[in-house]
C-alpha positions as CSV (number, residue, x, y, z in Angstrom):
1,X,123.1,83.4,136.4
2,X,124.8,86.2,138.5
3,X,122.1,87.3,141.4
4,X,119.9,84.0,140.7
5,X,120.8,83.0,144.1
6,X,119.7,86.7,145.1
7,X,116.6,86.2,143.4
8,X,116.0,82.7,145.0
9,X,116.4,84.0,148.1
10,X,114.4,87.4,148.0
11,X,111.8,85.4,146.4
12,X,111.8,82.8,149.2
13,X,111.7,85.9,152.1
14,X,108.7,86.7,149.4
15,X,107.3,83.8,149.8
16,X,107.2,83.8,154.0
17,X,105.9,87.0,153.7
18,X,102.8,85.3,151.6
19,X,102.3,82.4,153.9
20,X,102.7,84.8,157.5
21,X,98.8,84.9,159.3
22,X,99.8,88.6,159.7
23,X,102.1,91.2,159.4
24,X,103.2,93.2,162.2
25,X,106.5,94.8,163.6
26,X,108.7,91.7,163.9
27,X,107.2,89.9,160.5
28,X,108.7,92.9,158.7
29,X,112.0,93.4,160.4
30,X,112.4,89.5,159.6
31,X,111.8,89.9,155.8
32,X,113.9,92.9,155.9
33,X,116.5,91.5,157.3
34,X,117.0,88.2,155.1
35,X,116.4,90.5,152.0
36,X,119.6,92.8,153.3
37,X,121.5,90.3,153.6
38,X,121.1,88.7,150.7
39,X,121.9,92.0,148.9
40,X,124.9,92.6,151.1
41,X,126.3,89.0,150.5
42,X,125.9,89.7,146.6
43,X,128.3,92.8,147.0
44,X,125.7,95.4,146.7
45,X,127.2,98.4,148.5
46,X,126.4,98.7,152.5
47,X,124.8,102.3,152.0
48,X,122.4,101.3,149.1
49,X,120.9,98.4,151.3
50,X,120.7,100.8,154.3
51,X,118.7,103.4,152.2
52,X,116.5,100.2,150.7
53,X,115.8,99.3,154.4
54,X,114.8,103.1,155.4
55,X,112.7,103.6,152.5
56,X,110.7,100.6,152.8
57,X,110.2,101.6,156.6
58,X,108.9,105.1,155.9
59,X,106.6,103.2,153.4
60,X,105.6,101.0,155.6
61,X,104.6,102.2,159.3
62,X,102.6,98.9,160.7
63,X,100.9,100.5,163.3
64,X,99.8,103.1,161.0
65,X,98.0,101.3,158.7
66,X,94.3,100.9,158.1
67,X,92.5,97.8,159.6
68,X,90.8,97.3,156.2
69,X,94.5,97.3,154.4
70,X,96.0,94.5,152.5
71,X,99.2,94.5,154.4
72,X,100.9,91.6,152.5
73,X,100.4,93.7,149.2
74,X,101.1,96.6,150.6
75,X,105.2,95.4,151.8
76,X,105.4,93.4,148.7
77,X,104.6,96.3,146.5
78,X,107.3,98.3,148.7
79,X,110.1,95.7,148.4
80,X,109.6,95.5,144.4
81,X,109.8,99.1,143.8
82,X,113.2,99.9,146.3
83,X,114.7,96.9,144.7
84,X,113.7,98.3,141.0
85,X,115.3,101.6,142.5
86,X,118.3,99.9,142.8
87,X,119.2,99.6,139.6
88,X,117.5,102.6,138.1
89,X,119.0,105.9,138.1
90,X,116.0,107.3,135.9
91,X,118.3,108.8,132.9
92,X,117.4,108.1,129.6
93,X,119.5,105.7,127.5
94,X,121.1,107.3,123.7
95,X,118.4,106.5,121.0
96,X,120.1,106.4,117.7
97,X,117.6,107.5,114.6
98,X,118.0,105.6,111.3
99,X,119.1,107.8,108.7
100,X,121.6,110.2,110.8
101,X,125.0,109.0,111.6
102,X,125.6,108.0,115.6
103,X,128.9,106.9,116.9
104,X,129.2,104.6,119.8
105,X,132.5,104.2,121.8
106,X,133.1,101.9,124.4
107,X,135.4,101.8,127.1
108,X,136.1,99.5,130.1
109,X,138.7,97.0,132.0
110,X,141.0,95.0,130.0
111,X,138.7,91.2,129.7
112,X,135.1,92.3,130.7
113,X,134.2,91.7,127.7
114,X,134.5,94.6,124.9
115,X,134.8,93.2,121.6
116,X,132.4,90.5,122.4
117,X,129.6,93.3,123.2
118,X,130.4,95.4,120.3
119,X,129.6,92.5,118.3
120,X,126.2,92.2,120.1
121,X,125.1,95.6,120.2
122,X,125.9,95.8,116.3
123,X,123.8,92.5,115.6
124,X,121.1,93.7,117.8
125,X,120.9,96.8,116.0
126,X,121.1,95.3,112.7
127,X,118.5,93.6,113.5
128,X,116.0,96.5,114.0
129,X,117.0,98.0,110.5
130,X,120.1,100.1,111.5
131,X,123.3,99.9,109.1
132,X,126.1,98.8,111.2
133,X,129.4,99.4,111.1
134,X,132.2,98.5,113.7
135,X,135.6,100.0,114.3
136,X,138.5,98.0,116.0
137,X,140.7,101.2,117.6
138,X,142.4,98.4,120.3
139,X,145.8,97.6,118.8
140,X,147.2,97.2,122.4
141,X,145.7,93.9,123.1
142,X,147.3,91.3,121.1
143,X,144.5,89.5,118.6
144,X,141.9,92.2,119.3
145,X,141.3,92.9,115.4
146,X,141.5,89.1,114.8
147,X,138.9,88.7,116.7
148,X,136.4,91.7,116.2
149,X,137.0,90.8,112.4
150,X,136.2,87.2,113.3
151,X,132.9,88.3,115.2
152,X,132.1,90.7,112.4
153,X,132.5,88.3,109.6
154,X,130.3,85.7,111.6
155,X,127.5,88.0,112.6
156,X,127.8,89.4,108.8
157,X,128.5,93.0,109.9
158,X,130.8,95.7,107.8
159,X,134.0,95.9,109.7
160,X,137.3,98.4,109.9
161,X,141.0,97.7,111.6
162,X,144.4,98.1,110.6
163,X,147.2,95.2,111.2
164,X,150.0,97.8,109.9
165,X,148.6,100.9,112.0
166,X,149.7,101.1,115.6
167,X,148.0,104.3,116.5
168,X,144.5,103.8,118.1
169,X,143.5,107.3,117.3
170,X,144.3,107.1,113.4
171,X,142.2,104.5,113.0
172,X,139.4,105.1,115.0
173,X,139.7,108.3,112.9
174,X,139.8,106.8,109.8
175,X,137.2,103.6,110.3
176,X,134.4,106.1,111.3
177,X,135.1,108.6,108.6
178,X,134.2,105.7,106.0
179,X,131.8,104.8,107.4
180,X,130.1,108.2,107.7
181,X,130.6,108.7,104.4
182,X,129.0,105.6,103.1
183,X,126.1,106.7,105.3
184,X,126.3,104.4,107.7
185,X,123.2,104.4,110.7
186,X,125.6,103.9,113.8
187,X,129.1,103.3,114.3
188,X,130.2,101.5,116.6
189,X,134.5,102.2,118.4
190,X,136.1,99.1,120.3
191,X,138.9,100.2,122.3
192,X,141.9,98.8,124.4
193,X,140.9,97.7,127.7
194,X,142.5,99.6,130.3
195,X,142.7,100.3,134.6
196,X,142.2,103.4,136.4
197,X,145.6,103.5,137.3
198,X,147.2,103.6,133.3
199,X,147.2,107.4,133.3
200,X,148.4,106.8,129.5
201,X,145.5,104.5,128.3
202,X,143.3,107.1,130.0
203,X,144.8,109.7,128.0
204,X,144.3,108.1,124.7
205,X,140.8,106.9,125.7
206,X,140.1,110.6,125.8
207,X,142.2,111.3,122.4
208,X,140.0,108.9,120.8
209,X,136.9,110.2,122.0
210,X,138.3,113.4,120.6
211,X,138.7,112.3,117.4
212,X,135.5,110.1,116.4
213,X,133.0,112.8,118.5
214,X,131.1,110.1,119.8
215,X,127.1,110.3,120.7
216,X,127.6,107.8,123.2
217,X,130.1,106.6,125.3
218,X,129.0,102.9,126.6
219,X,131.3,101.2,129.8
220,X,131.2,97.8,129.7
221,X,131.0,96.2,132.8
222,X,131.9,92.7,134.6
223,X,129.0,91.9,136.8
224,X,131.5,89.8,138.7
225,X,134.2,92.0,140.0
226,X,132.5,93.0,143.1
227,X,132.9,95.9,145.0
228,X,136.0,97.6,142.8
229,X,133.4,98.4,139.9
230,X,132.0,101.7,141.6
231,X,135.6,103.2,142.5
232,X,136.6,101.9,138.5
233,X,133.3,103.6,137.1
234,X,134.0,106.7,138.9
235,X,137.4,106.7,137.4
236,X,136.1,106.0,133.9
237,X,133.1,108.6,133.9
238,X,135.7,111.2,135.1
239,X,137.6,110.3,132.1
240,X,135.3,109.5,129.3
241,X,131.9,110.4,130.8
242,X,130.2,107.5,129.6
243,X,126.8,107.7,129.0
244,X,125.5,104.5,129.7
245,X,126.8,100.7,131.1
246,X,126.6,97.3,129.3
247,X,126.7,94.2,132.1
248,X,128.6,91.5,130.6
249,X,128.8,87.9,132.3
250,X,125.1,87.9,133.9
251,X,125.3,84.1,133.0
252,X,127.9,83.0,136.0
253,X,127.5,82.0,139.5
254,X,129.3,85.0,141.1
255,X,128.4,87.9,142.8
256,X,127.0,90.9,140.5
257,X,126.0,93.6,143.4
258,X,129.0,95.7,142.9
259,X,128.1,96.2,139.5
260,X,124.4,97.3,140.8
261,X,126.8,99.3,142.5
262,X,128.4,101.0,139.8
263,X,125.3,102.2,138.4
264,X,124.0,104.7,141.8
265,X,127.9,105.5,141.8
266,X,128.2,107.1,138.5
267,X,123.9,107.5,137.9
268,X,124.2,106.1,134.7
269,X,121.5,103.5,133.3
270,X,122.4,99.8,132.6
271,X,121.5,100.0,128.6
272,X,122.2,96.7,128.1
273,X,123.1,92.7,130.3
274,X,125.3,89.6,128.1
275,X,123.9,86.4,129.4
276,X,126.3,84.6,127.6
277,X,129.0,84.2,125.3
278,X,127.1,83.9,121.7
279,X,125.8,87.3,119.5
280,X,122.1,86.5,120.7
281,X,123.1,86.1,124.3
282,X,122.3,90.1,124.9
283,X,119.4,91.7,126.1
284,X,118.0,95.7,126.7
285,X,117.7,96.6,130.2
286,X,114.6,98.1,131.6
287,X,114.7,97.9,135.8
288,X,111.1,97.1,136.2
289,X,111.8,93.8,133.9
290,X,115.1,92.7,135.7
291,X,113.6,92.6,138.9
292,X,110.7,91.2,137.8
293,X,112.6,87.9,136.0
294,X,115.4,88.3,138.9
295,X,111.8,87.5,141.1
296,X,111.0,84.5,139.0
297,X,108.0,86.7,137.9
298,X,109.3,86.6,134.3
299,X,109.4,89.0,131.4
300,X,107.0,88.8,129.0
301,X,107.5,91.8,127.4
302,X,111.3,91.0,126.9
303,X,110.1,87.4,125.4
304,X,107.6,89.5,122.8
305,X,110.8,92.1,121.7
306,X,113.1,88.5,121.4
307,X,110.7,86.5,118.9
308,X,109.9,89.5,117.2
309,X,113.6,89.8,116.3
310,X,113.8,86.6,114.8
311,X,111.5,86.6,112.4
312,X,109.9,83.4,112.4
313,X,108.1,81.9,109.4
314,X,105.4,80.7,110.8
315,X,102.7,81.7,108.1
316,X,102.5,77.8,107.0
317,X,101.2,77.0,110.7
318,X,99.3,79.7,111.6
319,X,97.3,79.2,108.0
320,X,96.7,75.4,109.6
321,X,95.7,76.6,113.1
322,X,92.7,78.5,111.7
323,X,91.5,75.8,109.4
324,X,92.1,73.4,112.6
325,X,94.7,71.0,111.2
326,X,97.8,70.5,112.9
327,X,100.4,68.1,110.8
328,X,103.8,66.5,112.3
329,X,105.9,69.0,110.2
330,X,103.7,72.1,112.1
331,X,105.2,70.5,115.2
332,X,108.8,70.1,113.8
333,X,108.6,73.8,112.6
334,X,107.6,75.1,116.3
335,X,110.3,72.8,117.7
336,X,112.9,74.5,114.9
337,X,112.3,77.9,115.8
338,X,112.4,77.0,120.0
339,X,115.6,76.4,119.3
340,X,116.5,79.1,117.3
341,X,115.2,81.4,120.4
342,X,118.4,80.8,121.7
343,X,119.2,79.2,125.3
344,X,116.1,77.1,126.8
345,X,117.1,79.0,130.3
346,X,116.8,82.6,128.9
347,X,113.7,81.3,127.5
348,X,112.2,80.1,131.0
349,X,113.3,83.1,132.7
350,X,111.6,85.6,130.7
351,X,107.9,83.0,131.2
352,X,106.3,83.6,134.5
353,X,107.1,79.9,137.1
354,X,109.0,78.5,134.3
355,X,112.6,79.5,135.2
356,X,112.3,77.3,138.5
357,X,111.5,74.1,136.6
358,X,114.0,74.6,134.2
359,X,116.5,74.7,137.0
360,X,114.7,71.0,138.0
361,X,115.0,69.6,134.8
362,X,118.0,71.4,133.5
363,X,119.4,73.3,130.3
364,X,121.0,70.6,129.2
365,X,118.5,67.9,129.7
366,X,115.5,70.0,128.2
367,X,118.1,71.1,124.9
368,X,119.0,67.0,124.4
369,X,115.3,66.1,124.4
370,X,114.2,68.9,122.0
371,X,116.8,67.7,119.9
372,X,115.9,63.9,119.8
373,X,112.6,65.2,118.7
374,X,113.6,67.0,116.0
375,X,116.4,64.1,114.9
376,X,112.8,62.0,115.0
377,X,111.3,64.1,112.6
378,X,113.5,64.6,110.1
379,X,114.1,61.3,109.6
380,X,110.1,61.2,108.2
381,X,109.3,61.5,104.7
382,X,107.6,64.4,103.1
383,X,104.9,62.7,103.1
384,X,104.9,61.7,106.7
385,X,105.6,65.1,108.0
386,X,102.9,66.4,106.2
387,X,100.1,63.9,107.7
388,X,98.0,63.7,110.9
389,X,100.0,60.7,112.0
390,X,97.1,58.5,111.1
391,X,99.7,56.7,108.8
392,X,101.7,55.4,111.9
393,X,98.8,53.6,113.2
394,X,98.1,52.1,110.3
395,X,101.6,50.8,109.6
396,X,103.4,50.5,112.4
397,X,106.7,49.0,110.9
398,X,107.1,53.1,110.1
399,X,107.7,53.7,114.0
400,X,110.3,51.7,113.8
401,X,112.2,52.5,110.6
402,X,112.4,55.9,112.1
403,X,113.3,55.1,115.1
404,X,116.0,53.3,113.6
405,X,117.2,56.4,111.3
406,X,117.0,58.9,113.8
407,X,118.6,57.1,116.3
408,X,116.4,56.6,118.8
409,X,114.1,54.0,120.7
410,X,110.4,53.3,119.1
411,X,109.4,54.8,122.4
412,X,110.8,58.1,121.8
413,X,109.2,58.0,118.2
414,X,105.8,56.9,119.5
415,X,106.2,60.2,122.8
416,X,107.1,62.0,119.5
417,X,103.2,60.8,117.6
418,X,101.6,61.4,120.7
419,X,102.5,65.2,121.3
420,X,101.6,66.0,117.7
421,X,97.9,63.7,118.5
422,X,97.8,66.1,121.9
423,X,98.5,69.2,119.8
424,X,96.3,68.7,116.9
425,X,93.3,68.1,119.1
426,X,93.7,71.3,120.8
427,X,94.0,72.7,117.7
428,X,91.2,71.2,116.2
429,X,89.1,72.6,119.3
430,X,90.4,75.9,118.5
431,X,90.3,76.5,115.0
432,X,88.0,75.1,111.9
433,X,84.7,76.7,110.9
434,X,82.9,75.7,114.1
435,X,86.2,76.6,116.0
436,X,86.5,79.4,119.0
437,X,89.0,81.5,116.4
438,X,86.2,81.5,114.1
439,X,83.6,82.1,116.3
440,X,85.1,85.4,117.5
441,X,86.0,86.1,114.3
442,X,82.4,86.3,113.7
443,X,81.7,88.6,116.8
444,X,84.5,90.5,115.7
445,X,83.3,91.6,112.3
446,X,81.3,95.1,112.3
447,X,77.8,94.3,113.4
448,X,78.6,91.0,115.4
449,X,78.6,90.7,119.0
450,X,81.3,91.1,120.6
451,X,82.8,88.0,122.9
452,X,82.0,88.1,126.3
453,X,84.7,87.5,129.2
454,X,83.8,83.7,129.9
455,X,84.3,83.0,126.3
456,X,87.9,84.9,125.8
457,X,88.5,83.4,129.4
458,X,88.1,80.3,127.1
459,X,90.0,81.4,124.1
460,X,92.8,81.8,126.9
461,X,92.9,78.5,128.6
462,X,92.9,76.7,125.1
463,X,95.7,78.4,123.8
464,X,98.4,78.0,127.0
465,X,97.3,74.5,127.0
466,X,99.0,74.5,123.4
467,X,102.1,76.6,124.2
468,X,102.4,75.8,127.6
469,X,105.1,73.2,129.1
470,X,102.6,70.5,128.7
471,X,102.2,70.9,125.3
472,X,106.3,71.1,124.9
């Protein structure tokens, strides 16, 4: 991911920091100085990481500080809230309200990404409940339409673009008109990519904006072109005074700092980072939650919004969790919809510790073995799938007729048995009549007593022992 090797190495300076006997003058200079250089090396613009290293200093005065202070806490605190200042210009990002018609435009460099992102931002959207509509206004770029129609099509989201017409403005007109007229929640303009020196493509980037009245103007960005993204946003919020910035490309190994850049240049808010190049590779941008997963400290919140968004059946399991049962089929269903999360990676970041042992074990590596799993148990009857397992002890010529259909070595098939026995005797723990669910439950209901902190302590241990990476 761009700035992971940022991340690793703040996080390591982080970790010094945490491991030092004390803190005094020439700790802190040493902290500070690995942490601006790390910035510096990832493009980040000289003047933002000499304002980081003055603010943390006028935070923290070591020979002013209390004897009693926690002076650890105290410059970590500071170096996580210039770095969240880094990339937050503390504007407000365009809201669009269902039932009233918003048009978005975007704008940007010819191959950061445009069409792609229009795509995403209408699924993500659509997703929430809005009725999306997108507009292809780029009829300079040979195959634009094809592809925004192709996107469209995939992602199941109305479309509008013109093989015949050849002027940008007529159909951006044209596209946004029908769908303001068929009520349409948000709207959503793709247009040609362009440079700051194509005074032409400037002007008809403004024509258009003339034409459709947009809401919001969004730049898309490539976190990878370095330094040249300030002196290009400058030139585009001149021109089209976008309102906010998408970051496209998060997901390669180059630097991203200029585009951090961008962002104090222009002091416009990052609305929204790709991570990669399918639909659900996009995510909203909040500062606080950036640095926190860019720290390894994860993103939990982010994880919440994602699942939500899927809307995972898992009635069926959670029905079987209560009573204390926990079948082979409950386990294939939580494998199904792991996968459907998207990228294992994007997963780990977002969990607190687990984006580091990904990185040991590997995308690849971790999607092949959820896989061969799933391969095992779909080549289980109905009947199988629906049992404790019991059945494989009892007959184990099963083990290896599966093995055999899925593919696989009786070993896998027996890890397979055994992380469905590990599962359902957590679950058993947890749920049934005499279970800890029911139990607070109980306490729960009006006139019961209330759980105390050892037992939701419990409650807590119990249940990241079933969704933790042991139990995956």
């Amino acid at each position: 991911m761009v700035l992971a090797d940022l991340g690793r190495r703040i996080n390591s300076a982080m970790m010094d920091l945490t491991k030092s006997n004390a803190i005094d003058e020439k700790a802190l200079d040493g902290i500070l100085k690995e942490i601006c250089t790390a910035l510096l090396e990832a493009d980040v613009n000289v003047k933002l990481v000499s304002n980081l290293r003055n603010n943390i200093r006028k935070k923290i005065n070591v020979k002013e500080l209390a004897p009693g202070a926690n002076r650890k806490r105290l410059v970590q605190k500071a170096i996580f809230d210039e770095l969240v200042a880094l990339v937050d210009c503390h504007a407000e990002t365009f809201k669009p309200k269902k039932g009233k018609t918003a048009v978005i435009m975007f704008v940007g460099l010819q191959g950061a990404g445009k069409t792609t992102s229009c795509t995403k931002l209408a699924l993500w959207y659509q997703r929430r409940g809005f009725k999306v509509g997108l507009v292809c206004a780029d009829t300079f770029r040979a195959g634009a339409f094809d592809q925004l129609k192709q996107n469209a099509t995939k992602a199941k989201i109305p479309f509008y673009g013109s093989y015949t017409e050849t002027n940008p403005v007529a159909i951006a007109r044209e596209g946004t008109n029908r769908f303001r007229s068929d009520k349409f929640d948000i709207i959503i303009v793709d247009t040609s990519g362009r440079h700051r020196q194509e005074q032409e493509l400037f002007a008809e980037m403004v024509q258009i904006g003339e034409a459709v009245r947009p809401d919001q103007t969004i730049m898309v960005l490539d976190a990878s072109i370095g330094q040249a993204a300030e002196m290009q946003s400058k030139a585009f919020k001149d021109a089209a005074d976008f309102g906010a910035i998408i970051l496209t490309k998060m997901d390669g190994h180059a630097k991203g700092g200029g585009a951090i850049s961008a962002v104090a240049a222009t002091q416009t808010p990052i609305a929204f980072i790709g991570t990669g190049e399918h639909v659900q590779d996009f995510e909203s941008f909040t500062p606080t939650q950036f640095i926190s997963k860019l720290l390894g400290m994860g993103d939990m919140q982010g994880l919440i919004e994602h699942v939500q968004t899927l809307k995972l059946d898992q009635k069926e399991t959670m029905k079987h969790i209560e009573q204390g049962i926990f079948t082979i089929r409950d386990l294939r269903d939580q494998m199904s919809n792991i996968m459907k999360m998207g990228p294992l990676s994007k997963m780990a970041g977002m969990i607190p510790g687990l984006g580091n042992l990904m990185g040991e074990v590997g995308e690849e590596e971790s999607s092949k073995r959820l896989k061969r799993m799933l391969y095992i148990m779909d080549s289980m009857t109905e009947a199988e799938l629906d049992s404790n397992g019991r059945v494989f002890v009892d007959q184990p010529t099963r083990i290896t007729r599966v093995a055999r259909g899925s593919g696989t070595s009786v070993r896998e098939v027996e890890d397979v048995l055994s992380q469905q026995r590990t599962m359902a005797k957590m679950v058993k723990q947890v749920g049934g009549k005499s279970g800890m669910l029911s139990r607070m439950q109980k306490n729960m209901a009006p006139g019961g007593r209330q759980p105390n902190m050892a037992q939701i302590q419990a409650m807590q241990k119990r249940l990241q022992a079933m969704g933790g990476m042991g139990g995956m």
